[in-house]
N, CA, C and O atoms as a printed pandas DataFrame, in Angstrom:
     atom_number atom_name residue_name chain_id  residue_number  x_coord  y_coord  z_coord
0              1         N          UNK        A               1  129.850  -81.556  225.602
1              2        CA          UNK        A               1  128.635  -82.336  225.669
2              3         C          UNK        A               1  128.447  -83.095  224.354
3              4         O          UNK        A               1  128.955  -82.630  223.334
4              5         N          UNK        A               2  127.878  -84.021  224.322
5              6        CA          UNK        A               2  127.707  -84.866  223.275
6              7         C          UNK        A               2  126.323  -84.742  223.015
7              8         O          UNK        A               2  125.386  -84.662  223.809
8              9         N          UNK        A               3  126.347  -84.736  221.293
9             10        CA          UNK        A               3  125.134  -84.688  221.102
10            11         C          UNK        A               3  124.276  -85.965  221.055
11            12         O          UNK        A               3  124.324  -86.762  221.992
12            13         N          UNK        A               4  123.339  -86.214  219.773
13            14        CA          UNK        A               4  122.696  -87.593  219.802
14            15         C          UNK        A               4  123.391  -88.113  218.664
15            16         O          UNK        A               4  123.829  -87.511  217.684
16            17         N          UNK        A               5  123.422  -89.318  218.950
17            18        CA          UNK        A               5  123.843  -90.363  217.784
18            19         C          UNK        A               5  123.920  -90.107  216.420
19            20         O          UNK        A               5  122.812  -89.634  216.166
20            21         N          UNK        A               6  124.327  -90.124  215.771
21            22        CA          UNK        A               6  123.939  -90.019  214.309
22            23         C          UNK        A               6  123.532  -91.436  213.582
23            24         O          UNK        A               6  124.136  -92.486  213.796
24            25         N          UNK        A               7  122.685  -91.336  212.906
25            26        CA          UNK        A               7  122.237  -92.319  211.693
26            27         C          UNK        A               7  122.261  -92.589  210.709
27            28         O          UNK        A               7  121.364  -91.874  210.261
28            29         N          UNK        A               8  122.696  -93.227  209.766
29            30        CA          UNK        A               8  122.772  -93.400  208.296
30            31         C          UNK        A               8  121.956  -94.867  207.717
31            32         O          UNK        A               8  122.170  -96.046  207.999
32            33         N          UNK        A               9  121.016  -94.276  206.860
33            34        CA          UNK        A               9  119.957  -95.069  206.052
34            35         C          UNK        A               9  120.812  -95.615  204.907
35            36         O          UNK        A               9  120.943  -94.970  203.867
36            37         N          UNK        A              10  121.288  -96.589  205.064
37            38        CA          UNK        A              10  122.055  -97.823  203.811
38            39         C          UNK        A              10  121.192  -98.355  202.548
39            40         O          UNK        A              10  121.384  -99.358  201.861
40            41         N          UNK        A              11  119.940  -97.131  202.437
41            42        CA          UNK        A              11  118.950  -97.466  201.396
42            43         C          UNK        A              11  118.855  -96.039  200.402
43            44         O          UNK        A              11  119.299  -94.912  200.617
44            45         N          UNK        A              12  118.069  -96.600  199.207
45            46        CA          UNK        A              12  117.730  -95.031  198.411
46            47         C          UNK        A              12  116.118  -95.368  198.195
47            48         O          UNK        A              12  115.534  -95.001  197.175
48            49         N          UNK        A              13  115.531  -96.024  199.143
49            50        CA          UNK        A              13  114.434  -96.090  198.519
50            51         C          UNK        A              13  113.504  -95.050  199.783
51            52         O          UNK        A              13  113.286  -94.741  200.954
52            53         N          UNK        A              14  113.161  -94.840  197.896
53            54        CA          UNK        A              14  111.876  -93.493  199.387
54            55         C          UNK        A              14  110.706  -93.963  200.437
55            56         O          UNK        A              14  110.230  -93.133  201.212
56            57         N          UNK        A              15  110.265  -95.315  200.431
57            58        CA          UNK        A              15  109.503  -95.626  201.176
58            59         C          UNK        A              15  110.072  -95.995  202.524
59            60         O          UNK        A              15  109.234  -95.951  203.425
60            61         N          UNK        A              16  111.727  -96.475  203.012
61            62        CA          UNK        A              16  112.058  -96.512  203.741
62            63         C          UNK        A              16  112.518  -95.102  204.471
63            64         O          UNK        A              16  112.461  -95.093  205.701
64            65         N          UNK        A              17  112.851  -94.224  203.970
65            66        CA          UNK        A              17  112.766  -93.200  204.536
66            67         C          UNK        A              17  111.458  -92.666  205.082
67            68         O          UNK        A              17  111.322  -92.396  206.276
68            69         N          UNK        A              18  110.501  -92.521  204.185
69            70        CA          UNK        A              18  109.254  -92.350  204.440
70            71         C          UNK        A              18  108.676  -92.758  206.159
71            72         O          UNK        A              18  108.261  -92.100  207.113
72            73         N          UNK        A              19  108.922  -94.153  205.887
73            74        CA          UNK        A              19  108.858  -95.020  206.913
74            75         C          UNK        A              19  109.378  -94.350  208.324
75            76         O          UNK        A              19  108.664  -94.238  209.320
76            77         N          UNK        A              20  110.774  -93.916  208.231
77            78        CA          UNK        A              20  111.783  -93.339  209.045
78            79         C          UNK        A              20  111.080  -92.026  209.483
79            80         O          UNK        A              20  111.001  -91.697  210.667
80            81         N          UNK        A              21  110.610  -91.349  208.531
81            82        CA          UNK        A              21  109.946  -89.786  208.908
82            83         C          UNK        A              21  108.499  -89.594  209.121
83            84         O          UNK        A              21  107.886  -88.545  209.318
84            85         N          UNK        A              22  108.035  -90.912  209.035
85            86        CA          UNK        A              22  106.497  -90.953  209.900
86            87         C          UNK        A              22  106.712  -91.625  211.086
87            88         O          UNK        A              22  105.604  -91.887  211.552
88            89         N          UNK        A              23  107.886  -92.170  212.045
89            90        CA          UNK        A              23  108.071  -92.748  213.251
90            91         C          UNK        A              23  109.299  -91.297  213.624
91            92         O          UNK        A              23  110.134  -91.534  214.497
92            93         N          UNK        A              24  109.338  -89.781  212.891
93            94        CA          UNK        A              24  109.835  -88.728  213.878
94            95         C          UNK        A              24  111.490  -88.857  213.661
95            96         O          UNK        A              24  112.414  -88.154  214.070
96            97         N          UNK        A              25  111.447  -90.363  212.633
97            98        CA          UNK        A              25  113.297  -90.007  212.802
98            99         C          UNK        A              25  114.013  -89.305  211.532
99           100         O          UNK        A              25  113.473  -89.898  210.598
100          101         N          UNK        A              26  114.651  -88.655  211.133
101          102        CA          UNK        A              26  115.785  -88.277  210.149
102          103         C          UNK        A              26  116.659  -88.951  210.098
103          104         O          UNK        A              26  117.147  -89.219  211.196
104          105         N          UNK        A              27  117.295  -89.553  208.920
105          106        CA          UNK        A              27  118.624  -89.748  208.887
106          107         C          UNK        A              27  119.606  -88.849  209.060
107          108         O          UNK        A              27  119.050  -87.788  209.343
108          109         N          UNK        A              28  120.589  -88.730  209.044
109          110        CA          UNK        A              28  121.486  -87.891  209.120
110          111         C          UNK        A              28  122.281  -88.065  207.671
111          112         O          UNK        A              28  122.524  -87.060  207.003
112          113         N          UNK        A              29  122.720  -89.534  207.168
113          114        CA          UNK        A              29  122.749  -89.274  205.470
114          115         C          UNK        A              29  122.396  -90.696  204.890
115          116         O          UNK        A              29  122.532  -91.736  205.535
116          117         N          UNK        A              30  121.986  -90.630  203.767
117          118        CA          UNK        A              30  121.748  -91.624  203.275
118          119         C          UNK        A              30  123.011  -92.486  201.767
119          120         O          UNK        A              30  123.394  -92.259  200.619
120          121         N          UNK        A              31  123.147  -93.395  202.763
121          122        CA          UNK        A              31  124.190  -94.315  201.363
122          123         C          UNK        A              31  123.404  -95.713  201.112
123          124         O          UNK        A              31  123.282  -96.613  201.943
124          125         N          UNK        A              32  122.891  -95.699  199.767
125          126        CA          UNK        A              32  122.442  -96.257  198.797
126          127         C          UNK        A              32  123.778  -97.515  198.847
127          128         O          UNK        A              32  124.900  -97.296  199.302
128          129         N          UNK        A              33  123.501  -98.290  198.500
129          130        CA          UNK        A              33  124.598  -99.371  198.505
130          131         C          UNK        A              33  124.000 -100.379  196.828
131          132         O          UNK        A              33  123.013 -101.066  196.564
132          133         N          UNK        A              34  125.022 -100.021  196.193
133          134        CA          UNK        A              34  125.028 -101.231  195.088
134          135         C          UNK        A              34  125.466 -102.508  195.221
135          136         O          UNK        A              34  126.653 -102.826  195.152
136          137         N          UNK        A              35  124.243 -103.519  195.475
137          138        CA          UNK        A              35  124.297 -105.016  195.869
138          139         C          UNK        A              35  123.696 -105.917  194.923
139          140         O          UNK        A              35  122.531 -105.864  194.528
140          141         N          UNK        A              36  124.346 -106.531  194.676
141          142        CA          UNK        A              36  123.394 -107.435  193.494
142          143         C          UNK        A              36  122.461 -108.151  194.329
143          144         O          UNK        A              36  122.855 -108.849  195.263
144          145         N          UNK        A              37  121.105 -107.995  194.004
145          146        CA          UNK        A              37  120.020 -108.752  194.643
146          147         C          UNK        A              37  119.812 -110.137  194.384
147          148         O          UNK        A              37  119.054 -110.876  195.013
148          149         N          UNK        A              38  120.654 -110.492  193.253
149          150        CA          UNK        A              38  119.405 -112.079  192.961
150          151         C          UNK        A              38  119.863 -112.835  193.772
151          152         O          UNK        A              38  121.013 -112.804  194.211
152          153         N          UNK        A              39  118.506 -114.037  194.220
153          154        CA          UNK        A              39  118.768 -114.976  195.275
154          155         C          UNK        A              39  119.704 -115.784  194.661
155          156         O          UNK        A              39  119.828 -116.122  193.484
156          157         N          UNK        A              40  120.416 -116.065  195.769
157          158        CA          UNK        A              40  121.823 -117.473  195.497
158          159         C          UNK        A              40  120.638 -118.750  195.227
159          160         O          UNK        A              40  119.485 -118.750  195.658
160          161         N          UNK        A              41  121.344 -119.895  194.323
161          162        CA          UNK        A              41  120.514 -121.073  193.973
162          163         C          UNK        A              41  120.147 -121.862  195.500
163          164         O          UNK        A              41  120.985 -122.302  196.287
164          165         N          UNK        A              42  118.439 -121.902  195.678
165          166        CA          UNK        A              42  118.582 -122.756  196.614
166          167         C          UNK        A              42  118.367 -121.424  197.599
167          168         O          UNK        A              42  118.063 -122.251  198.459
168          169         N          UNK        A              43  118.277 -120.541  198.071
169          170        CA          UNK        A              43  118.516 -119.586  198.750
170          171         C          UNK        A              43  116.908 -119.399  199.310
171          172         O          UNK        A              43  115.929 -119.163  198.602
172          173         N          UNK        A              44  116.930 -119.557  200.634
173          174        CA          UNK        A              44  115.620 -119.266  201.410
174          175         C          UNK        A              44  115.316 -117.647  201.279
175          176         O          UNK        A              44  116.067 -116.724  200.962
176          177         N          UNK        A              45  113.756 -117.666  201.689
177          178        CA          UNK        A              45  113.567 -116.347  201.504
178          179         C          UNK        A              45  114.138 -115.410  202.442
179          180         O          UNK        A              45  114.585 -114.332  202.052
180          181         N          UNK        A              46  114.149 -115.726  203.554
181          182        CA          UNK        A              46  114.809 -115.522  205.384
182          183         C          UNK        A              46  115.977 -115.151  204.811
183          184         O          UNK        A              46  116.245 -113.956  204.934
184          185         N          UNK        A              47  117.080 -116.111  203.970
185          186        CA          UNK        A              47  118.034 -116.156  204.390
186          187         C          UNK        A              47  118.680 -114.803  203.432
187          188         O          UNK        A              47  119.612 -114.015  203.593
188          189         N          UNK        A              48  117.573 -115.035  202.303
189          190        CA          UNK        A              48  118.060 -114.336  201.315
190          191         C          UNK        A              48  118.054 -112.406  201.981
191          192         O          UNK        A              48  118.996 -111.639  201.782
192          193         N          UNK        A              49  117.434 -112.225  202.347
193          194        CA          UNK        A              49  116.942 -110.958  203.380
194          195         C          UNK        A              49  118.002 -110.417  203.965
195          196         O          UNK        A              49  118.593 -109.365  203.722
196          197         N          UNK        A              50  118.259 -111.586  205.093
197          198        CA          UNK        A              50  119.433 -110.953  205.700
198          199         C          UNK        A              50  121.009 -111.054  205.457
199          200         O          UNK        A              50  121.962 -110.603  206.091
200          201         N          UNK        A              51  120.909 -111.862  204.230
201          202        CA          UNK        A              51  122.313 -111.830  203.205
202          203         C          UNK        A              51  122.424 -110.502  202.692
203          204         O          UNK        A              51  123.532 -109.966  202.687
204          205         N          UNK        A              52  121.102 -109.716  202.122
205          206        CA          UNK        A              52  121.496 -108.509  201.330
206          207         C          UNK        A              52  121.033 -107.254  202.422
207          208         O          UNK        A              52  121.128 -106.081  202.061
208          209         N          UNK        A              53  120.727 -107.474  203.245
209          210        CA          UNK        A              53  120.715 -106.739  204.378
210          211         C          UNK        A              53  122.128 -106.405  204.810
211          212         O          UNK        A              53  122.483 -105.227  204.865
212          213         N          UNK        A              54  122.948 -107.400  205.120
213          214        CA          UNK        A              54  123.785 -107.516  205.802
214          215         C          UNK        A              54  124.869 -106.771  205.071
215          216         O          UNK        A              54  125.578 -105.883  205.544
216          217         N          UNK        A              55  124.903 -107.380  203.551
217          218        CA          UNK        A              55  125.490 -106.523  202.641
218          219         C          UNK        A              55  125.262 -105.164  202.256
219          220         O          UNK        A              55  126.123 -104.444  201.751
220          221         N          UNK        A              56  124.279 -104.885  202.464
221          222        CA          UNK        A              56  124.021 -103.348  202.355
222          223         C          UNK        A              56  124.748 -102.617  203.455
223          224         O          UNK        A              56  125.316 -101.560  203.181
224          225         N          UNK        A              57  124.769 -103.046  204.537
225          226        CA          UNK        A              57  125.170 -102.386  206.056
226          227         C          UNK        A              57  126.916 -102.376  205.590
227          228         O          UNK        A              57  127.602 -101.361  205.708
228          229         N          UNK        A              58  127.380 -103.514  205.129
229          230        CA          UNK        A              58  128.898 -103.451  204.881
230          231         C          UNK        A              58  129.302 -102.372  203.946
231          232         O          UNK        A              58  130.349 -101.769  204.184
232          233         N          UNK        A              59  128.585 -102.061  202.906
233          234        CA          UNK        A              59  128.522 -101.637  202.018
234          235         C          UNK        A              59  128.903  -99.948  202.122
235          236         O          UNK        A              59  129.815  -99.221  201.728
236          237         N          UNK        A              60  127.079  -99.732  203.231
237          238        CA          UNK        A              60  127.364  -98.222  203.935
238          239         C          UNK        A              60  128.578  -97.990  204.672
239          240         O          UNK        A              60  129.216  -96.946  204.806
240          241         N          UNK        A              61  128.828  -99.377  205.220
241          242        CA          UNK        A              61  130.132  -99.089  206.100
242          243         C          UNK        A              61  131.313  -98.538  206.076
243          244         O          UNK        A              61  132.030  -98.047  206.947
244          245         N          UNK        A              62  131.459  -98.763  204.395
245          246        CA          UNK        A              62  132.864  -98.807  203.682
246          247         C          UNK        A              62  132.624  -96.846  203.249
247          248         O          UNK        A              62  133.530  -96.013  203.282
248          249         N          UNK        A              63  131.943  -96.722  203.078
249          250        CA          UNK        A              63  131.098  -95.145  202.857
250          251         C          UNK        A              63  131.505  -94.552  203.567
251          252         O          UNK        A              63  132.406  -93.758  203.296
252          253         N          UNK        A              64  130.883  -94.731  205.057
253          254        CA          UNK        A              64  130.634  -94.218  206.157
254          255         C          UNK        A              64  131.956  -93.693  207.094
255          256         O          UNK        A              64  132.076  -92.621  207.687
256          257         N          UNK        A              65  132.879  -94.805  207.016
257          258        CA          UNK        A              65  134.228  -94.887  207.572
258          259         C          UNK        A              65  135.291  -93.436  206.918
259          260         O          UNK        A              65  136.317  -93.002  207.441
260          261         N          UNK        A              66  134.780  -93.065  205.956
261          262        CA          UNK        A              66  135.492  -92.580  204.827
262          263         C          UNK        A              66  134.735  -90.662  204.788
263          264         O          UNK        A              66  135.286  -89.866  204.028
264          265         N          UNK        A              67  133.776  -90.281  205.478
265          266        CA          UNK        A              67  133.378  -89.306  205.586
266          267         C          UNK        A              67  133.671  -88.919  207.499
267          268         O          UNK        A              67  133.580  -89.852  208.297
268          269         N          UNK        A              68  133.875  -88.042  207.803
269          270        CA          UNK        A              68  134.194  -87.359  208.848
270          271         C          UNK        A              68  133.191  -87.166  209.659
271          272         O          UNK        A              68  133.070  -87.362  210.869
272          273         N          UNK        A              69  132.480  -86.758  208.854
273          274        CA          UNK        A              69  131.067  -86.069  209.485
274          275         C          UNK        A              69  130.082  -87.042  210.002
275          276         O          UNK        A              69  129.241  -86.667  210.819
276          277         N          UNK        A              70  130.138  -88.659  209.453
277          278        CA          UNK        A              70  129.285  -89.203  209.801
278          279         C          UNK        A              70  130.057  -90.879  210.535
279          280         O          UNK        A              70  129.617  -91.999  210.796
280          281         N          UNK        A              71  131.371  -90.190  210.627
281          282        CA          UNK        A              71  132.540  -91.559  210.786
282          283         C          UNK        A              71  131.704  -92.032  212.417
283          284         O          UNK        A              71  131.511  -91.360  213.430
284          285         N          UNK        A              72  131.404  -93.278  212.125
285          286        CA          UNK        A              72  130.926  -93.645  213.837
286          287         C          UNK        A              72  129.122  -93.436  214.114
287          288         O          UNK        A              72  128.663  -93.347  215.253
288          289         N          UNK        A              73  128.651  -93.407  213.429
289          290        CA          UNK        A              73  127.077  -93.304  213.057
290          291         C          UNK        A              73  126.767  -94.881  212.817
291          292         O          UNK        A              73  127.305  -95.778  212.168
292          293         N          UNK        A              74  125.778  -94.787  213.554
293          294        CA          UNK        A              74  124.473  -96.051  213.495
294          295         C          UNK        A              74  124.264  -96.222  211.898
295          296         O          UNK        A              74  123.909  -95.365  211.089
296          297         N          UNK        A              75  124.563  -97.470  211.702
297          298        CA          UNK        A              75  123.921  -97.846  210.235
298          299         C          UNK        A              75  122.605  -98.626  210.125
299          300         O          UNK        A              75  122.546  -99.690  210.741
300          301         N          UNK        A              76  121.734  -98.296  209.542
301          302        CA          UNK        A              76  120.741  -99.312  209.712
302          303         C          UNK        A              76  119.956  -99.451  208.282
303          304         O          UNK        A              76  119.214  -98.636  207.732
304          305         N          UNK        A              77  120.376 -100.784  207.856
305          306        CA          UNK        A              77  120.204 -101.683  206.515
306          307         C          UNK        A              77  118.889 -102.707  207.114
307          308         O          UNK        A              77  118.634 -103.251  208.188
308          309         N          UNK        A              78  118.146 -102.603  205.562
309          310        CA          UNK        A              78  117.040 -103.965  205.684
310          311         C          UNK        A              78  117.373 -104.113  204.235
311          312         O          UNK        A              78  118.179 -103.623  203.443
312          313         N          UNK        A              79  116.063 -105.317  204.220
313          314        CA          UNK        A              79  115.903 -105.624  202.872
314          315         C          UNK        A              79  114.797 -106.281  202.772
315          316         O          UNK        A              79  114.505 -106.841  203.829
316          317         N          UNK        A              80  113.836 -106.490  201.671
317          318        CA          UNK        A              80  112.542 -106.947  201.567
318          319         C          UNK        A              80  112.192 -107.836  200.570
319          320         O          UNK        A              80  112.085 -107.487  199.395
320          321         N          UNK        A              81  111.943 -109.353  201.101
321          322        CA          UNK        A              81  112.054 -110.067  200.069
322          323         C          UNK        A              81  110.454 -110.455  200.013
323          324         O          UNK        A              81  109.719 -110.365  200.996
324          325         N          UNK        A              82  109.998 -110.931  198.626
325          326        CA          UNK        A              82  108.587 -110.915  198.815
326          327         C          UNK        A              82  108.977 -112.730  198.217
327          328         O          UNK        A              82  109.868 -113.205  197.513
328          329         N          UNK        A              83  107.803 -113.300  198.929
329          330        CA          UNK        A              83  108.005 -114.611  198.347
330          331         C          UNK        A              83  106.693 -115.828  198.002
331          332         O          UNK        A              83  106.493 -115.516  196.829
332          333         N          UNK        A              84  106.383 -116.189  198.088
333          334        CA          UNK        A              84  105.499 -117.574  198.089
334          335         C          UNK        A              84  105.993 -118.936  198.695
335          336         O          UNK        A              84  106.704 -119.623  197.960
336          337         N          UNK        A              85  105.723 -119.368  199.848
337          338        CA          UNK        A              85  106.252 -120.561  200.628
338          339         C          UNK        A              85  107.640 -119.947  200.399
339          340         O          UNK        A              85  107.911 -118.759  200.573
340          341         N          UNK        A              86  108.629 -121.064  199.916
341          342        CA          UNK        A              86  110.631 -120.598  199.641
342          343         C          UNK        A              86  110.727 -120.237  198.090
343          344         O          UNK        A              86  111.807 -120.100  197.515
344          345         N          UNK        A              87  109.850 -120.138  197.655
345          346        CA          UNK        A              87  110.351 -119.359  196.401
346          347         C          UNK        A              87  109.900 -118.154  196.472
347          348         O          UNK        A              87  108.831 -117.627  196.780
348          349         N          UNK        A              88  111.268 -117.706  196.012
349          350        CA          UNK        A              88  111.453 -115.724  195.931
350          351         C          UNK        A              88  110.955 -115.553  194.804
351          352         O          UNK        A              88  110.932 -116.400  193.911
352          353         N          UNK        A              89  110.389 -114.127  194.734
353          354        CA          UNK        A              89  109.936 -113.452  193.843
354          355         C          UNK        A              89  110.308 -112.698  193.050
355          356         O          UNK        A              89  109.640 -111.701  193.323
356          357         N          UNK        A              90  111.066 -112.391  192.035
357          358        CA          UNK        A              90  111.447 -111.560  191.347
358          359         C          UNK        A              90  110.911 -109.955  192.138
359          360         O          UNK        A              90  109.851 -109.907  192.761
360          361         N          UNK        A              91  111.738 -108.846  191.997
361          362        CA          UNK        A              91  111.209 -107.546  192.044
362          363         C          UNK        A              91  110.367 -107.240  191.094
363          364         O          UNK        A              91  110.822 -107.312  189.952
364          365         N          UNK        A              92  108.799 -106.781  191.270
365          366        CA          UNK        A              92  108.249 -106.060  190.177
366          367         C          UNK        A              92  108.446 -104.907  190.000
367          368         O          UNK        A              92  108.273 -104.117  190.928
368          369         N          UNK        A              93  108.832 -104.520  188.858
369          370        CA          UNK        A              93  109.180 -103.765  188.453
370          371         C          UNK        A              93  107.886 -102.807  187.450
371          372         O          UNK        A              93  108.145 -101.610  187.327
372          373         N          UNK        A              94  106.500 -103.342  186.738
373          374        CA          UNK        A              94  105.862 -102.712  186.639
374          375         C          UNK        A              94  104.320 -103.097  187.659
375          376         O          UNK        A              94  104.267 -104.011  188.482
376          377         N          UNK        A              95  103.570 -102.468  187.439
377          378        CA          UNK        A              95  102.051 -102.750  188.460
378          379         C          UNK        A              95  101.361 -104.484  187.459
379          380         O          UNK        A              95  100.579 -105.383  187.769
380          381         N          UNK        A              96  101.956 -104.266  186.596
381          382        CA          UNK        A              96  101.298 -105.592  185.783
382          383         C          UNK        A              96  101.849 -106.823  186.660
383          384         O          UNK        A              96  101.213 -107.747  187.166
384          385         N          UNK        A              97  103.374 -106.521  186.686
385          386        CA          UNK        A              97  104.090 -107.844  187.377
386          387         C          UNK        A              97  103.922 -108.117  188.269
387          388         O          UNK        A              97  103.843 -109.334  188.433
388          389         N          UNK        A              98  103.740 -107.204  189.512
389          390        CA          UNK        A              98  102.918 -107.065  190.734
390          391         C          UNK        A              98  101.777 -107.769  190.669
391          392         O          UNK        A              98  101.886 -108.898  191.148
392          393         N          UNK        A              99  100.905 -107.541  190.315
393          394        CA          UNK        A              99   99.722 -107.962  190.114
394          395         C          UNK        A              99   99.834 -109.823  189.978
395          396         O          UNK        A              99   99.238 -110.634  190.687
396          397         N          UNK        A             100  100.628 -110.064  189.033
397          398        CA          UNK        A             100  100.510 -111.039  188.322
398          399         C          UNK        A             100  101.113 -111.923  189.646
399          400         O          UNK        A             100  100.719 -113.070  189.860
400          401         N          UNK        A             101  102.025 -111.307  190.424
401          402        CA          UNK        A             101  102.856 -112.460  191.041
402          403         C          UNK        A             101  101.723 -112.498  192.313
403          404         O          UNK        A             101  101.676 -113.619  192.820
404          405         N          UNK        A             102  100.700 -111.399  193.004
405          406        CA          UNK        A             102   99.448 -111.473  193.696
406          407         C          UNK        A             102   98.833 -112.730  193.230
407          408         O          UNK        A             102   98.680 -113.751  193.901
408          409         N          UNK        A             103   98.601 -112.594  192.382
409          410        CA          UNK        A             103   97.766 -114.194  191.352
410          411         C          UNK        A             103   97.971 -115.486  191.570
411          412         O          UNK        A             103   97.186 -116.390  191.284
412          413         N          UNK        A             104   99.547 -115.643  192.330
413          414        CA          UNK        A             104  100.109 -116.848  191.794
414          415         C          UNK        A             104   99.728 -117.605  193.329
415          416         O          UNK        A             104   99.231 -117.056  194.313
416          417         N          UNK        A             105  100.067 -118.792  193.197
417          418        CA          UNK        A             105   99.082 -119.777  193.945
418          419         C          UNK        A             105  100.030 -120.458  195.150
419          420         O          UNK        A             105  101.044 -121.139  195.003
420          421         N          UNK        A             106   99.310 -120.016  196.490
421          422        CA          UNK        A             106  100.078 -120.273  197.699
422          423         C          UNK        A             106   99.967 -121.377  198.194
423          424         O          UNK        A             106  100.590 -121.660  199.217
């Protein structure tokens, strides 16, 4: 008999898990993927999203293929770009910068 699917979270951030374990699901493992984030020149916010989305999923992939236990598991990569009209936003990194980029004029 087969069991259920397995899943692997292509993130390390705790709010996406979070996310995952207030809608009842577990991952089964989580691979963090090192992607360089900055937007390409010219790079929509849309596009920029599912460029490092996409890369994250390849990323787990190369992981994933390579462990036994989870060889053939659902990968499921996002990514979250915050922006103003097409210009991207830097990641804030403290509550000041946050704040500051709230401020800025839509």
């Amino acid at each position: 008999m087969l069991g259920r699917p397995k899943l692997v979270l292509a993130s390390g951030s705790p709010r996406r898990l979070a996310l995952l374990n207030q809608a009842g699901i577990e991952p089964d493992a989580l691979r963090p993927a090192d992607v360089d984030e900055t937007p390409r020149r010219g790079e929509l916010p849309r596009a920029c999203a599912n460029r490092l989305a996409r890369a994250k999923a390849e990323a787990a992939l190369k992981s994933v293929q390579l462990d036994d236990d989870i060889r053939g598991s659902f990968i499921l990569a996002a990514d979250t770009v915050v922006a103003v009209g097409r210009r991207i936003l830097p990641k804030a990194e403290l509550v000041d910068e946050a704040a500051q980029c709230l401020r800025l004029p839509r």
